[in-house]
N, C-alpha and C positions, 0 to 999 in steps of 0.2 A: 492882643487878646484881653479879652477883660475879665476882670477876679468874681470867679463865682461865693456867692456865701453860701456856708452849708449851717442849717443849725442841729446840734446834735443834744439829743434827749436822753438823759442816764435813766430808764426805767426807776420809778420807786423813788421813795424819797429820802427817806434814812430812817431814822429813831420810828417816827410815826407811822410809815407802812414799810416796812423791810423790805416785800414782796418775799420772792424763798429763802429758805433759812436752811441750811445743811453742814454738817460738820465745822461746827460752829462759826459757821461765814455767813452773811447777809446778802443777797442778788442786790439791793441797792449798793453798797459797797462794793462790790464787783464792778456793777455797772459803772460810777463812778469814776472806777482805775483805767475801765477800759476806755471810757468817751474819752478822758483826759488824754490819753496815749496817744487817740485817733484824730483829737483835735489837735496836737501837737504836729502831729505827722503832717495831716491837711496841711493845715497853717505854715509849715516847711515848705510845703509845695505851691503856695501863691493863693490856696485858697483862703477865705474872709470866714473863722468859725465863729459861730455864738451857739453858747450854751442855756437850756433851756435850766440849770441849778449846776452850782462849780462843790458844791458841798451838803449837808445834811440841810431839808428843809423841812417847816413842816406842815405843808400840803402838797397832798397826792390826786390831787383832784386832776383832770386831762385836759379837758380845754380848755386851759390857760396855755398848757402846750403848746398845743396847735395855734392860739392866737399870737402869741408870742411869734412864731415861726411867722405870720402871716403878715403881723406888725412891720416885721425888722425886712418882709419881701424877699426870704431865702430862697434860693432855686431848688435847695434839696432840704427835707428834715427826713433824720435818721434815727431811730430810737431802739437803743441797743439795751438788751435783757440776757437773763439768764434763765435757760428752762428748770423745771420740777415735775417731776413725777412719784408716786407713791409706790412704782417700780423702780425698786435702785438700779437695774440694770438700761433703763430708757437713757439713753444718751443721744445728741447728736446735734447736729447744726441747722438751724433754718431761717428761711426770710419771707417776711408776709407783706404782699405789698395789697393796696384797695382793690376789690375786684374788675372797676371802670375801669382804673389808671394803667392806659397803656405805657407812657412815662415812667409813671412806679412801678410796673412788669421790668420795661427795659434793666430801672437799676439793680433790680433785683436780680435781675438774668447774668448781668455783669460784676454783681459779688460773687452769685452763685461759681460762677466758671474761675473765678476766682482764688475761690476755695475749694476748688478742685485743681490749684497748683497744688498745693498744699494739705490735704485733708488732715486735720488733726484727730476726728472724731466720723461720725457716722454722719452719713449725708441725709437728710431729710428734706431735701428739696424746696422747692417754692411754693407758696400758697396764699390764698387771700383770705383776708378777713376783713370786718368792717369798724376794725377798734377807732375809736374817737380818735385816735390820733395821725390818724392815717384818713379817715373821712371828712375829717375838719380843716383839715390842711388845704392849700392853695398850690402847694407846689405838690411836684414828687414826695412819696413819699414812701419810708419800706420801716420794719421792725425787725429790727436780726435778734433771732433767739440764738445767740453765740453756742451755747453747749445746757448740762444740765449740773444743774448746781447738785442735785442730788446723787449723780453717778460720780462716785468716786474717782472713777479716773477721767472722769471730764472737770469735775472739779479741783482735779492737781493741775491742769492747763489753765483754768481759770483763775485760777489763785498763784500762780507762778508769775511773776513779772516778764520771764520770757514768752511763758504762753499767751500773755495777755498782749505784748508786741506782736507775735504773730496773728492773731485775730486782728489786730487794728489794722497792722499792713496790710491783711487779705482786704479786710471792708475798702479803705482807703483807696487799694489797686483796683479795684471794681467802679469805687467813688468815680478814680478817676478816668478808668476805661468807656465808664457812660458820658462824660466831660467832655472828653478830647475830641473827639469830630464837631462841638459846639463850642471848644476853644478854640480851634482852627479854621470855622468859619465866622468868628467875631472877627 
């Protein structure tokens, strides 16, 4: 079998674009806690991760993202966020993969059911978008909106170190359920 790389994208940068901001916590810092988790975890399991920032930068610009990703010829880039709404009550989970990318459907299919071992939070399903990070890319590619920073009780999962375990392990089981029939025919 040979070691896939995955490169994982912490939404946001830190200081310079927070992205959402709620009881007094930052989605880049969220994000952050979670890619680290989820790199760890990968990296446990034989996979090769790079991270697209390990810490506060300061530029948020996106297509260096994706070049980055294209540079290092990852087979997956993942780029993990935290939702926001101006409705405290919107909570929930979701994954955006490009609208072309059958590839990025599949992984995305494969978190999804995922986290439906598991549901922490409301389900919000799959969906495409065309964000630069996901269009620029060469490989696979998806954006998991983890929860919502600004619901309350999605941001006690999100700021929990155990919640934020179990988010990485649901992404990771999914990482690795789309994997396995293309590690076992390497």
């Amino acid at each position: 079998m040979s070691c896939r790389k995955i490169c994982i994208d912490p939404g946001h940068s830190g200081p310079s674009e927070p992205g959402a901001y709620a009881g007094g916590v930052s989605e880049a810092e969220v994000n952050l806690l979670i890619t680290k988790r989820l790199g760890t975890v990968l990296a446990d399991c034989g996979y090769e991760v790079i991270y697209t920032r390990e810490g506060d930068i300061e530029d948020d610009a996106l297509s260096w993202r994706a070049e980055l990703a294209n540079e290092q010829q990852a087979d997956l880039f993942i780029s993990i966020h935290c939702n926001a709404a101006e409705n405290t009550l919107a909570q929930g989970f979701e994954i955006y993969h490009y609208p072309n990318s059958v590839l990025g459907k599949q992984v995305a299919e494969n978190i999804h059911r995922a986290f439906n071992l598991a549901p922490y939070t409301s389900d919000r399903g799959i969906k495409k978008a065309e964000f630069t990070v996901l269009s620029e890319t060469v490989m696979p590619a998806i954006l998991v909106e983890c929860a919502f920073l600004t619901s309350a009780d999605d941001r006690k999962i999100l700021t929990d170190p155990a919640g934020q375990a179990m988010i990485s392990l649901i992404i990771a089981i999914g990482i690795h359920k789309y994997f396995l029939p293309k590690l076992i025919s390497d």
